[in-house]
C-alpha positions in Angstrom: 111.4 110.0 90.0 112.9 106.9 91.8 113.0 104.5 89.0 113.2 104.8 85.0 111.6 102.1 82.7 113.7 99.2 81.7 112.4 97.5 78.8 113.3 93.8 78.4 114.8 93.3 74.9 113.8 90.1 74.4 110.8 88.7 75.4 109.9 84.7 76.3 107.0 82.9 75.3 105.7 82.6 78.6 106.1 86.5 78.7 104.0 87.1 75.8 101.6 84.9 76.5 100.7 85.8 80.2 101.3 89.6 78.7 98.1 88.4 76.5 95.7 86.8 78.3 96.4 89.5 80.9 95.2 92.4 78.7 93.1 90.5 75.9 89.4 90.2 75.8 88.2 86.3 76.3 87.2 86.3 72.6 90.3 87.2 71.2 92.0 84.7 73.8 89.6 81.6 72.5 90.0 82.9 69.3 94.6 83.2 69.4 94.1 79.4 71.1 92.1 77.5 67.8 94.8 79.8 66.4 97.6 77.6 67.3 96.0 74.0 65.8 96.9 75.6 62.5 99.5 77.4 60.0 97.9 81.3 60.4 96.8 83.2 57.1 93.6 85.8 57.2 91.7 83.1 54.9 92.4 80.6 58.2 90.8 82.5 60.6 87.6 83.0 58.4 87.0 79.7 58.2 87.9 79.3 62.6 85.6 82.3 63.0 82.9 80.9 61.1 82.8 77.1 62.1 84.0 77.4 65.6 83.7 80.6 66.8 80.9 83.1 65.7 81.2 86.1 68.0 84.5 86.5 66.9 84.9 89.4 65.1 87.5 92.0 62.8 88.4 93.5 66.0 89.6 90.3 67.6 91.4 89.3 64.9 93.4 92.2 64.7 93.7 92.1 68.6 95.7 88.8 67.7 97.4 89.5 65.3 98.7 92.9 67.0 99.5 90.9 70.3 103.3 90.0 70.0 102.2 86.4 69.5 103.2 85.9 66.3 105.1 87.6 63.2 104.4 88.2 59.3 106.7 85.4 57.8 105.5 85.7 53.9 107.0 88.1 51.5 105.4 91.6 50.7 104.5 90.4 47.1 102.4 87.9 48.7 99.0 88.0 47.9 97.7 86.3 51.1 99.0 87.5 54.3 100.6 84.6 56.5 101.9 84.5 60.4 103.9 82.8 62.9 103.9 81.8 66.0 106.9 82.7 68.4 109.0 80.3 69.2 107.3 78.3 72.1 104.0 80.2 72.1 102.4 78.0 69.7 102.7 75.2 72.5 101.3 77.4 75.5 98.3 78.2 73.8 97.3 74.4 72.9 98.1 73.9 76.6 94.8 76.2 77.4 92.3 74.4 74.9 90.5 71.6 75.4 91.8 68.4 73.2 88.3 68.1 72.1 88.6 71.6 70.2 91.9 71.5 69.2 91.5 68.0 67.4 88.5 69.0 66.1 90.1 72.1 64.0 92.5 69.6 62.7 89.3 67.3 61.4 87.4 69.5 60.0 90.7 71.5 57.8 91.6 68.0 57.0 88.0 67.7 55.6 87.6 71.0 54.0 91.1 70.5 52.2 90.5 67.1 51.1 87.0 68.4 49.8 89.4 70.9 47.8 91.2 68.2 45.7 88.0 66.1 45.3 88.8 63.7 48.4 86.5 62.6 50.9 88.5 62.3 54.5 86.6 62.8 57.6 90.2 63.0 60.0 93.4 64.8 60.4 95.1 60.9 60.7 92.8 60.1 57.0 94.9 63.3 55.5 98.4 62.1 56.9 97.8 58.9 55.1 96.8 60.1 51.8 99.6 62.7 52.2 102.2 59.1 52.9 100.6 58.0 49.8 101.1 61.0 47.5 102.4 64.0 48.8 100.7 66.0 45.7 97.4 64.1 46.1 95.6 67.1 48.3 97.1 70.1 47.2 99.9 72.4 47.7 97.5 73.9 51.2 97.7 70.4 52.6 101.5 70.0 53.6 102.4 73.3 55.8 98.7 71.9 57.4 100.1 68.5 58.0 103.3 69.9 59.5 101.9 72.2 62.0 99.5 69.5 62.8 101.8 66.6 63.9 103.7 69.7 65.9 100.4 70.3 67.5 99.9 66.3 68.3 103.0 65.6 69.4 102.4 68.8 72.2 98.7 66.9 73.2 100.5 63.8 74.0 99.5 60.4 74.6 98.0 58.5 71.9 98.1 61.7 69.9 101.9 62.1 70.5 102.2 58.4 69.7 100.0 59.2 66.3 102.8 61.9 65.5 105.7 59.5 66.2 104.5 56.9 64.5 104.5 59.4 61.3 107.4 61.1 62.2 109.3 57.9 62.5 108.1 57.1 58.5 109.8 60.2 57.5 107.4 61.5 55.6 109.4 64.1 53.3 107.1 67.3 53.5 107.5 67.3 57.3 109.8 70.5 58.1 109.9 71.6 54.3 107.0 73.8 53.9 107.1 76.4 56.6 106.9 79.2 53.8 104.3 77.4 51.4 100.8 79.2 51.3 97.6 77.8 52.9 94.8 79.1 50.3 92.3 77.0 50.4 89.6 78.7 51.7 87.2 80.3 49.3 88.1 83.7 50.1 89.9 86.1 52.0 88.1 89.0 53.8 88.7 92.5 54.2 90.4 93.2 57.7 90.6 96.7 58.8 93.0 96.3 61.5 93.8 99.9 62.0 90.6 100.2 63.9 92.2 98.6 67.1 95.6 100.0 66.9 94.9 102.9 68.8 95.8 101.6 71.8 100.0 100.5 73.3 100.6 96.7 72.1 102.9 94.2 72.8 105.4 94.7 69.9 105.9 97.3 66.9 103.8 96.9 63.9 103.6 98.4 60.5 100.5 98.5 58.5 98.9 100.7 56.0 98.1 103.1 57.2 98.7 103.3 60.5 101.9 103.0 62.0 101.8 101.8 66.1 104.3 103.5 67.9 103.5 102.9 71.4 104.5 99.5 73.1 104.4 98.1 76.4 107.5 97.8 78.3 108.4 95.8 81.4 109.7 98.0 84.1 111.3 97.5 87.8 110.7 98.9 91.2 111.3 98.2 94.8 108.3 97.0 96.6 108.5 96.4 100.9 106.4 95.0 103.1 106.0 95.1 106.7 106.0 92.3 109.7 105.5 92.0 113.1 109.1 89.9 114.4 110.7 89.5 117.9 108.4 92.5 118.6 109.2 94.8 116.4 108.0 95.9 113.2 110.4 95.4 110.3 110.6 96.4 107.0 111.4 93.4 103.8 112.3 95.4 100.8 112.7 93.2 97.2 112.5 93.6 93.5 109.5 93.2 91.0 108.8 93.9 87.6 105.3 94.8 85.5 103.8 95.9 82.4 103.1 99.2 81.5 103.5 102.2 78.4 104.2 105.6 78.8 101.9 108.5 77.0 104.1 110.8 75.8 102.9 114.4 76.7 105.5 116.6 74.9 108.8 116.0 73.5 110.4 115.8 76.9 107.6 114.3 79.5 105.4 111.7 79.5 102.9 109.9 81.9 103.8 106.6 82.8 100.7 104.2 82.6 100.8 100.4 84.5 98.9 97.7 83.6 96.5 96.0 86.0 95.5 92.6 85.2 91.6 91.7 85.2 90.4 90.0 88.3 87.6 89.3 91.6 88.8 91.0 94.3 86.9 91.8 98.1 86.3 95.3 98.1 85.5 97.0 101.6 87.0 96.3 105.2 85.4 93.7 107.7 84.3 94.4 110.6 87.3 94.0 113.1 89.8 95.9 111.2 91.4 98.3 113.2 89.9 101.5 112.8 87.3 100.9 110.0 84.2 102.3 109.3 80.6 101.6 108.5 81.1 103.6 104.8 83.5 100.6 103.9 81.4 97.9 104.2 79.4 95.8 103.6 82.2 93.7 101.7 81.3 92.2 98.5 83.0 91.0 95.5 83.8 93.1 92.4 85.4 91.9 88.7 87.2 94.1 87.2 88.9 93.6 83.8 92.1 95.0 83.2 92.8 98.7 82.9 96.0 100.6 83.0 96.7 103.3 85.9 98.7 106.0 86.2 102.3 104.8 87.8 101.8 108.1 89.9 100.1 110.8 90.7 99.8 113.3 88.1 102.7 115.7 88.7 103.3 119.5 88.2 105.2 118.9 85.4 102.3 117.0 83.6 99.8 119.0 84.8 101.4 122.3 83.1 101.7 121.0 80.1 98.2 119.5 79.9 96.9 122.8 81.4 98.3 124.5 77.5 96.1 122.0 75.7 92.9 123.0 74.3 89.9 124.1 76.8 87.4 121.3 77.0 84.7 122.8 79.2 86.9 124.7 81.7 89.8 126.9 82.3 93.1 125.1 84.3 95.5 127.2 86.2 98.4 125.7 85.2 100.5 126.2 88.7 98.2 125.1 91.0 99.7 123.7 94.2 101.2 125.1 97.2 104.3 122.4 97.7 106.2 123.4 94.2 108.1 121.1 92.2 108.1 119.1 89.0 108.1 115.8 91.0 105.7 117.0 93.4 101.9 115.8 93.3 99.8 118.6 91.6 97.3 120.0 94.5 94.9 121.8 95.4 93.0 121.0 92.0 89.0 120.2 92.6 87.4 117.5 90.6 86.4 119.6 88.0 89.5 120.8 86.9 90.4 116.6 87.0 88.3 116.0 84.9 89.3 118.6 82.4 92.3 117.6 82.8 91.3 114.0 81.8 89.2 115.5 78.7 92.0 117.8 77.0 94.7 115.0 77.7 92.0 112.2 76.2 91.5 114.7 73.1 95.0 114.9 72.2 95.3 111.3 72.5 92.7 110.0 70.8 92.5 107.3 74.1 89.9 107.6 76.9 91.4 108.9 79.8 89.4 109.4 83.3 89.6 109.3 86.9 89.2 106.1 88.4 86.4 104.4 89.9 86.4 103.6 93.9 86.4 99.9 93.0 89.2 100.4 90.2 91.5 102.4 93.0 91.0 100.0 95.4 91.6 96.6 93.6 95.0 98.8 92.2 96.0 99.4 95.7 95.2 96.4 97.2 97.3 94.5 94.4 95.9 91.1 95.3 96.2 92.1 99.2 93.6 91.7 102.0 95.2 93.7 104.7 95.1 97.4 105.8 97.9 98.5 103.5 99.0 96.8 100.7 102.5 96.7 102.6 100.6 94.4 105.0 98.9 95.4 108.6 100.6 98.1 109.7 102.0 101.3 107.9 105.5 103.6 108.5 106.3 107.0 107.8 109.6 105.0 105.5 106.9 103.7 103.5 104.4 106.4 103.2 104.0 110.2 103.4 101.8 110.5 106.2 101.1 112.2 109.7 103.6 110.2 111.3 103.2 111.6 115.2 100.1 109.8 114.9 99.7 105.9 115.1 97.9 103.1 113.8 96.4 100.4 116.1 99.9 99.4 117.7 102.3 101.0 115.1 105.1 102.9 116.0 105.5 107.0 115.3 107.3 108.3 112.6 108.3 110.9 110.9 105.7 113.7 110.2 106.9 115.8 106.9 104.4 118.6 106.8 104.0 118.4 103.2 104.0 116.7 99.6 107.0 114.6 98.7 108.0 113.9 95.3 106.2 110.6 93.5 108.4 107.5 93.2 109.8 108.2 96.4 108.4 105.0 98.7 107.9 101.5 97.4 105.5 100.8 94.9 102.6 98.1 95.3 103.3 94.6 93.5 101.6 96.0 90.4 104.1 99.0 90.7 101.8 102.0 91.5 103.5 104.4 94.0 101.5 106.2 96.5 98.7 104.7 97.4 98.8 105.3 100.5 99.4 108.8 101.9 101.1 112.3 100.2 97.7 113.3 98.7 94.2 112.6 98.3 93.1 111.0 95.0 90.1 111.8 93.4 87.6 109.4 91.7 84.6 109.7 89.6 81.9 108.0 91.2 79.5 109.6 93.2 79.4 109.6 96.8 77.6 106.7 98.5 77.6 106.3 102.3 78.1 102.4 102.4 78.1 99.6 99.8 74.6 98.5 99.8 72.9 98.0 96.0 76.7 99.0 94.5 77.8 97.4 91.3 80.3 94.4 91.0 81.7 95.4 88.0 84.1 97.8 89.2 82.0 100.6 87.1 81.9 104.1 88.9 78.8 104.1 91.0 76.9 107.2 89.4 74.1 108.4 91.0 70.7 107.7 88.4 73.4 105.9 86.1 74.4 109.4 85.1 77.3 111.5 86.3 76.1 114.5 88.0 78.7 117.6 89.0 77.1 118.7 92.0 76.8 115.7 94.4 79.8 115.1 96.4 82.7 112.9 95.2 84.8 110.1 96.8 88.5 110.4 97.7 90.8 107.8 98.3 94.0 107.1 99.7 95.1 109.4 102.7 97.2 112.3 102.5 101.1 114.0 103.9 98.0 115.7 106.2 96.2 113.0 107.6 96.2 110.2 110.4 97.9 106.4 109.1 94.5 105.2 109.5 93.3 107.7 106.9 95.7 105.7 104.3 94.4 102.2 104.8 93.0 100.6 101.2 89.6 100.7 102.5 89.6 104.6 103.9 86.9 106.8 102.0 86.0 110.4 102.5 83.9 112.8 100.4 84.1 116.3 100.1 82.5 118.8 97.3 83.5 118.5 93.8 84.3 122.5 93.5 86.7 121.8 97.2 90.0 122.7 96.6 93.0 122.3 99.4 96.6 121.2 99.4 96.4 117.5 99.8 94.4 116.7 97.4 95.4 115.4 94.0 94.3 112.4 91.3 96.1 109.7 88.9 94.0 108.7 85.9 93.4 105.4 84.5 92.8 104.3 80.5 90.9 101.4 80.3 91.5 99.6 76.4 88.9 99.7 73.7 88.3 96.2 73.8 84.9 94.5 74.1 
């Protein structure tokens, strides 16, 4: 393949906090934001849960605290489990709640502790004053509180940042002293069965009892290119990007390299004067997606073999296939069927959901945030694509034409770092086929005929193939064939979409 994962050792704030909100559900983002007003225990975020955010549940906790955002920081005879922040992420999540909310955690601990100790304070700026008074006078809970809290001021600004100075400037003596004192006060501390959401690649390595999360995502980098119209000529811009992504591991030696694809609204379909379009692509409309994770390539020989040897599903697989051999090479010449056995037996050995994607799903991948014919802008070339390069698109020039499959990885990836996308082979997808875009959903769902997925209507492929014209490869291009068709340009990638509500 043309490029190897490099994982970044150390990771910023701003990293793990885009890295978040990117693959988190909204819950667990409003939920890692009231989060940051306060010192984290499990006891904490009961009482956040229950005052200012209901629909918060187990799950999203453990979505949180499984994130990379923050860190045990207690001891392992500690009966209450306690957490950190990263340095720096505390302060980009207060950036992304409202002042109203964030002060309002403040009040309302500063009431609940003081109701503790037999105090009546109705203010986060009432507790700082009995704490100037008598450090002892709330409670051993009420001084890693206050010290967070002025942090958390001081990062609102204005007259909160002045409050914080003002008690900064007193030197009050618990202020940086307590970072490793408990806050118990709550009333009690819930069971949390965080295993249930670990089944999935996180953001950093965790141990808990008793599952042990192995799989992590890893920032990789790849060439991407795009291509302009200058002084007459077409030229090609090559650069460097970076994204997010994990790789299944398949056997000891091979795995399948997985990229994340942030959520998002994208235009889905052509309009009416691009070059070469059809009445099946339109009409546009709108579609929100949340993220997902797609398969970097293709599926490959090499990956299909091995997942060919795991257990039958529904199906037999031949496990060598396609006519253009090698390991690198696309798997072809495999009919839907046998992708979606292939997505089954890989999904059962697992334990993740694995499937083909939906039209919408391939095309927001492909597109990557682009509205043009190609993700590499409004013209294709056979040195970005495997393609039928004696043909030509609208007013680009001819290529080269290869006569067959060429190994993945070996053009310039999109900006989210999918190879392929346009041209070497036919992808498959698991909707059913539709001829236009008329009643289709928005929320980038496969579009099943009678909301149930039938085997015998014909299926959508996407993408263009080493076979077919450039204007077969355009992001918008669809075609439809029988689910039982075999031939030797078409192929799949698969996508995993996270078990997170």
């Amino acid at each position: 393949m043309a490029e190897e994962p490099v994982s970044t050792p150390v990771r910023t704030a701003k990293q793990r906090v885009e890295l978040f909100r990117a693959t988190a559900s909204r819950t667990a983002r409003q939920l890692a934001g009231l989060m940051a007003a306060i010192p984290v225990s499990l006891p904490v975020i009961d009482l956040l849960r229950d005052e200012f955010l209901p629909d918060a549940q187990q799950d999203h906790v453990a979505e949180v605290l499984l994130s990379g955002l923050l860190r045990r920081c207690d001891s392992d005879e500690s009966e209450v489990c306690q957490y950190e922040f990263f340095d720096g992420v505390r302060d980009l999540l207060i950036d992304g709640v409202p002042i109203g909310k964030t002060t309002a955690i403040l009040d309302r601990l500063s009431e609940i502790i003081a109701q503790k100790a037999g105090r009546t304070i109705k203010s986060f700026e009432a507790l700082l004053t009995v704490l100037e008074e008598s450090e002892n006078g709330l409670g051993e809970s009420a001084l890693p509180f206050a010290t967070v809290g002025l942090d958390v001021l001081r990062r609102l600004g204005g007259d909160y940042q002045e409050l914080a100075e003002r008690y900064g400037r007193r030197e009050l003596s618990f202020i940086g002293e307590t970072a490793t004192q408990t806050v118990d006060f709550l009333l009690e501390e819930r069971e949390y069965e965080v295993a249930k959401v670990v089944n999935f690649p996180l953001l950093q390595t965790f141990e808990y009892e008793p599952a042990i999360i192995t799989n992590i995502l890893e920032r990789f980098e790849f060439e991407t290119a795009t291509i302009s119209r200058e002084n007459e000529e077409w030229v090609v811009h090559r650069n460097r990007s970076s994204a997010w992504g994990y790789t299944e591991s398949l056997n000891d030696e091979i795995g399948l390299e997985m990229v994340l694809i942030p959520g998002g609204t994208f235009v889905m379909g052509a309009p009416e004067d691009e070059p070469e379009s059809r009445d099946n692509e339109r009409p546009q409309h709108e579609v929100t997606l949340k993220p997902f994770y797609m398969g970097r390539y293709t599926v490959t020989q090499a990956q299909w073999r091995i997942v060919a040897n795991y257990p039958e599903i529904e199906q037999q697989l031949n496990p060598d296939p396609s006519r253009f051999k090698g390991d690198n090479r696309p798997v072809e010449s495999v009919s839907w069927y046998d992708a979606i056995e292939f997505c089954q037996r890989l999904s059962a050995h697992t334990g993740r959901e694995y499937k083909l994607p939906s039209e919408a799903q391939w095309e927001y991948a492909c597109r990557a945030g682009t509205k043009t014919p190609f993700h590499f802008g409004e013209m294709i070339a056979t040195d970005l694509a495997n393609y039928r390069g004696t043909s030509i698109y609208h007013t680009s020039p001819q290529g080269e034409y290869r006569n067959q499959t060429t190994e993945v990885g070996n053009f310039p990836a999109n900006v989210w770092g999918l190879h392929d996308m346009h041209g070497n082979v036919w992808e498959w997808c698991e909707d059913d086929w539709h001829n236009n875009y008329e009643d289709s959903p928005d929320d980038g769902s496969a579009w099943l005929s009678g909301n149930t997925r039938t085997t015998d209507t014909t299926k959508p492929l996407r993408g263009g193939s080493w076979l077919g014209k450039p204007r077969n490869c355009r992001s918008a291009y669809r075609i439809y064939v029988n689910p039982g068709d075999v031939n030797f340009n078409l192929g799949f990638r698969v996508v995993c979409v996270p078990p997170k509500t």
